[in-house]
Each structure stands twice: as C-alpha cells, then as structure tokens.
C-alpha positions, 0 to 999 in steps of 0.5 A, a space after each residue: 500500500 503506497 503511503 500519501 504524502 504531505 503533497 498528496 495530502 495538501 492536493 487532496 484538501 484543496 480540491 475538497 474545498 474547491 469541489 464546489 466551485 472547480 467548474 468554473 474554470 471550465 466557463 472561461 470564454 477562451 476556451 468554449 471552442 476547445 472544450 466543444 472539440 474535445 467534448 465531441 472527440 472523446 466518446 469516439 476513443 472509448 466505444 464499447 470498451 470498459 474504462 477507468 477513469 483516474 481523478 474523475 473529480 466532478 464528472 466533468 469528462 466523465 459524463 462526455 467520455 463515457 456516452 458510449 462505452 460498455 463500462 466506465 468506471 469514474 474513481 476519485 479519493 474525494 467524496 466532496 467532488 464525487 457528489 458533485 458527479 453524482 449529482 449529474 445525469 450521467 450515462 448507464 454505464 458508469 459507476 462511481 468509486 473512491 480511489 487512490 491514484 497512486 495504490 489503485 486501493 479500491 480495485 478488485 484483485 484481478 480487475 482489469 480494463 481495457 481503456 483507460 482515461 485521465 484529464 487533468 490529473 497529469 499535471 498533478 503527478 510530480 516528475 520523479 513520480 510520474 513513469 512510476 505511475 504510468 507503469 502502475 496504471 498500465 499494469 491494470 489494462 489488459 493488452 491493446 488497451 486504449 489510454 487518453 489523458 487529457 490536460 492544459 496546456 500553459 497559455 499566458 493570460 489564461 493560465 493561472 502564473 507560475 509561482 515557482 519551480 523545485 529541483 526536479 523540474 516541478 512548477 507550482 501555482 499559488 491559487 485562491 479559493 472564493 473563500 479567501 484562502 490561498 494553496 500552493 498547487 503542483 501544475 506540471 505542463 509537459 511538452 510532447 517529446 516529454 509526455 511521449 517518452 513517458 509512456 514507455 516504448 511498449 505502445 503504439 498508435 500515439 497521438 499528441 494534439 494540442 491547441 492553446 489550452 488543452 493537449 490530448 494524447 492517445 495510444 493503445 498498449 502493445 
C-alpha cells in the first residue's frame, strides 16, 4: 500500500474545498471552442470498451467520455467532488468509486480494463513520480488497451502564473479559493517529446494534439 504524502495530502484538501466551485474554470470564454472539440472527440476513443477513469473529480469528462462505452468506471479519493458527479445525469454505464491514484486501493484483485482515461490529473503527478505511475496504471489494462489523458496546456493570460519551480523540474501555482484562502498547487505542463517518452516504448498508435489550452494524447498498449 503506497503511503500519501504531505503533497498528496495538501492536493487532496484543496480540491475538497474547491469541489464546489472547480467548474468554473471550465466557463472561461477562451476556451468554449476547445472544450466543444474535445467534448465531441472523446466518446469516439472509448466505444464499447470498459474504462477507468483516474481523478474523475466532478464528472466533468466523465459524463462526455463515457456516452458510449460498455463500462466506465469514474474513481476519485474525494467524496466532496464525487457528489458533485453524482449529482449529474450521467450515462448507464458508469459507476462511481473512491480511489487512490497512486495504490489503485479500491480495485478488485484481478480487475482489469481495457481503456483507460485521465484529464487533468497529469499535471498533478510530480516528475520523479510520474513513469512510476504510468507503469502502475498500465499494469491494470489488459493488452491493446486504449489510454487518453487529457490536460492544459500553459497559455499566458489564461493560465493561472507560475509561482515557482523545485529541483526536479516541478512548477507550482499559488491559487485562491472564493473563500479567501490561498494553496500552493503542483501544475506540471509537459511538452510532447516529454509526455511521449513517458509512456514507455511498449505502445503504439500515439497521438499528441494540442491547441492553446488543452493537449490530448492517445495510444493503445502493445
């Protein structure tokens, strides 16, 4: 069983308490037109496939991504996102599970899938973490599993300013909640050739796009 850390920990205080304000940044103006793409694409890589969903937070790609797959299963470790997903008229086919991202404590022994989906949380993983844990999820998808993350792109004026950077390359955003308080939050925006190398060599069929705010890559396991 993987132990949080204090940055987990802190990560995991601060989206409970931005639960009920986390979509706002989802009604930038800017940013309409990229969301409807990527809004319109994504059910197209999962049809009829059975998927977890890491750090699925309110169900915002959850009820988009899931239109048409088998199974989808939408995990997160905060119950304060989740009922907001929960409050969402999301398709028969996703169930929703408490997860921890790093353990992957909360799946059966022996439950696999054949798809995977994550937006928004590879920002989240810390750079010395980060090919740990692709291995660890691919380890819970069965061969020619398709796999799509999802995340922002740095786009000056829209992205919230970095606040500092740490030995192993990491960036941090200083973030205010409508309440006033102020959280230190780890934002990570690989380039392609960075976030390609991480997945490893065992795959194929990948595929970067990016537009200003947003990059998507996609790719099946060999």
């Amino acid at each position: 069983m993987t132990t949080p850390t204090t940055a987990d920990q802190d990560l995991a205080a601060y989206y409970a308490k931005r639960a009920a304000e986390y979509e706002a940044i989802y009604a930038k103006p800017e940013r309409q037109a990229e969301l409807r793409a990527l809004e319109a694409e994504l059910p197209g890589f999962f049809a009829g496939r059975c998927v977890l969903e890491i750090a699925c937070g309110t169900g915002w790609w959850t009820l988009h991504g899931a239109r048409d797959a088998a199974h989808w299963l939408a995990t997160d470790l905060n119950p304060e996102t989740m009922a907001v997903a929960r409050s969402k008229p999301l398709p028969a086919s996703v169930e929703l599970r408490t997860l921890d991202a790093y353990s992957f404590e909360g799946l059966a022994e022996g439950e696999r899938f054949d798809a995977a989906f994550a937006g928004h949380w590879w920002s989240h993983v810390p750079r010395q973490r980060l090919i740990d844990w692709i291995e660890a999820l691919h380890a819970r998808l069965v061969p020619g599993a398709r796999i799509v993350m999802l995340d922002n792109q740095y786009a000056e004026g829209s992205s919230t300013p970095l606040a500092r950077s740490d030995e192993h390359g990491n960036t941090y955003q200083q973030r205010r909640l409508a309440d006033g308080s102020v959280h230190e939050v780890l934002k990570n925006f690989p380039t392609r050739d960075e976030a390609i190398a991480a997945i490893g060599p065992h795959v194929r069929d990948v595929d970067w796009s990016a537009t200003r705010h947003y990059w998507r890559l996609s790719y099946q396991l060999a």
